[in-house]
C-alpha positions in Angstrom: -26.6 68.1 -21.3 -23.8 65.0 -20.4 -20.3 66.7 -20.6 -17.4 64.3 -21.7 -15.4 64.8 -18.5 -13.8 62.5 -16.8 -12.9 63.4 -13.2 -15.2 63.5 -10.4 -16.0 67.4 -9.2 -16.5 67.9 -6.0 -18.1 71.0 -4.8 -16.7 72.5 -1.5 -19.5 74.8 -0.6 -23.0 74.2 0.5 -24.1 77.3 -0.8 -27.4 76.4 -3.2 -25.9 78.9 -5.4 -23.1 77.6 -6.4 -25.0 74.3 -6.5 -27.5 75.6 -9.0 -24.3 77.1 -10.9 -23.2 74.4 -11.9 -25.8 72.0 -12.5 -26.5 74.7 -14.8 -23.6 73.9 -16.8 -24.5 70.3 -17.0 -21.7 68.5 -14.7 -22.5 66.0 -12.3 -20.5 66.4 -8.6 -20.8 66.0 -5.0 -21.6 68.5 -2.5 -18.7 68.7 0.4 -18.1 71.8 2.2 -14.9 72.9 3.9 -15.1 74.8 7.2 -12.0 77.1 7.1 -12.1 80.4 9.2 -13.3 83.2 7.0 -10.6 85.9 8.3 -7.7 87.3 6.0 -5.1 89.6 6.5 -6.2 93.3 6.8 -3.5 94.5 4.2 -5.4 92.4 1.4 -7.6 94.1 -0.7 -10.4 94.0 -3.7 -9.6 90.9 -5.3 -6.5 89.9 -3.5 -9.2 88.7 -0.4 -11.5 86.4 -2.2 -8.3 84.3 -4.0 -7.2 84.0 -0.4 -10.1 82.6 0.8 -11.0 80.3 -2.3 -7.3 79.1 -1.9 -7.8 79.0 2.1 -11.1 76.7 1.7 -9.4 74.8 -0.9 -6.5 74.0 1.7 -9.3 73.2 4.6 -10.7 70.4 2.7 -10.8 67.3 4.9 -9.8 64.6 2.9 -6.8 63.8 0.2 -7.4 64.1 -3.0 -7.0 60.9 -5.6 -6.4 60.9 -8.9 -9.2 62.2 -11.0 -10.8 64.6 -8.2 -11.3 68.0 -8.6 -12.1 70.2 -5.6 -14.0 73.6 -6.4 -13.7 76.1 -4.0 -15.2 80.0 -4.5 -15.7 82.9 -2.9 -17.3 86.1 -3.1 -16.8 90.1 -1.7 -18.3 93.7 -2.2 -15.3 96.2 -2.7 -16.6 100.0 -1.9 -14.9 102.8 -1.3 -11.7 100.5 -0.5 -13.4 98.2 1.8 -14.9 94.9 1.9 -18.1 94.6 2.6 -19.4 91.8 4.7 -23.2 90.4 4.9 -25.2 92.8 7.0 -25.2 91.2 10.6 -29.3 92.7 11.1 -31.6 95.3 9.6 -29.6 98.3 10.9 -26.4 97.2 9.5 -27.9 96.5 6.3 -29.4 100.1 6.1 -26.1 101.4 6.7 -24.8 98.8 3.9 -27.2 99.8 1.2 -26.7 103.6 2.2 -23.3 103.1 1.8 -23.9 101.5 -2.0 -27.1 104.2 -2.8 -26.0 106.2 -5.8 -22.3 104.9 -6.4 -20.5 102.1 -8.8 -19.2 99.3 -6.2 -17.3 96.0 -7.3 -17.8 92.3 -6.8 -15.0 90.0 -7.0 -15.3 86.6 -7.2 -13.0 84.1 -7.1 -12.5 80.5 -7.8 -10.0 77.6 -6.6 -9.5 74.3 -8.4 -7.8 71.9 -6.9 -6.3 68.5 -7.6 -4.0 66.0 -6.2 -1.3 67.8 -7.8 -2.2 71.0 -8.4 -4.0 74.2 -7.8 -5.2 77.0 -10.0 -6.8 80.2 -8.8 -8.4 82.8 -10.8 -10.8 85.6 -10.0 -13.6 87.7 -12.1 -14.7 91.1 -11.2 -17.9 92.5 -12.1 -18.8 96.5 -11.5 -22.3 97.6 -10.2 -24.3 100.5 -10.6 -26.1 101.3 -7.7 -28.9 103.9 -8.5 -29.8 106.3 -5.5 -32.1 104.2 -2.9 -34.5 106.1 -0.8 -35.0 105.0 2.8 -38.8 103.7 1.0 -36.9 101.2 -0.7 -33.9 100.6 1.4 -36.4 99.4 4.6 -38.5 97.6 1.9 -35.9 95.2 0.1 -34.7 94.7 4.1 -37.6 93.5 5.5 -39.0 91.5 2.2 -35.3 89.9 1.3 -34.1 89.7 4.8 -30.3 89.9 3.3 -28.7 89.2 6.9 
């Protein structure tokens, strides 16, 4: 499916995710990731941190913008119990992740940054997950077969 659109997307991520998103939808765009530095201030929260970071990505992009380009930027968290949570760093930290989320609603946000040569639009979704109660069976199996770290 061709979509009538006339600018040129460019993708700033490298994730295949996002890649596969949006090939999904039909559009045509080049792959060119920024490399901005992931932190945010610590009084941000839920939503409030991933329009930071779309926006801060967005703003890291190497080159200027012409006429006609459109930069997309993203980015995604896991709000529990008011606090972000990060991709586990190794097995143990992803056992004390998924214990964390075992038996209890938690919240993705994700949010998205378009940028152009002359302006910028961020928006967000949020989606609310139902985590049934994991045993540890289950928690050390989806660890060691999906390796989420």
């Amino acid at each position: 499916m061709n979509h009538p659109f006339k600018h040129q997307l460019i993708l700033g991520s490298a994730s295949p995710r996002r890649q596969e998103l949006l090939k999904g939808l039909g559009y045509e765009f080049k792959v060119s990731p920024t490399h901005a530095d992931e932190s945010f201030p610590h009084e941000l929260c839920a939503q409030e941190i991933p329009l930071y970071l779309a926006k801060k990505k967005a703003d890291a992009y190497d080159s200027t913008l012409t006429p006609g380009e459109i930069l997309i930027t993203s980015d995604t968290i896991v709000w529990c119990d008011n606090k972000v949570l990060n991709k586990p760093e190794n097995f143990e930290d992803g056992k004390r992740m998924l214990k964390t989320l075992s038996g209890k609603m938690h919240e993705v946000f994700t949010a998205v940054c378009l940028k152009s040569s002359n302006k910028c639009i961020t928006f967000y979704d949020r989606t609310a997950v139902y985590f049934k109660e994991l045993s540890e069976d289950e928690i050390v199996f989806y660890l060691n077969n999906y390796k989420p770290f």
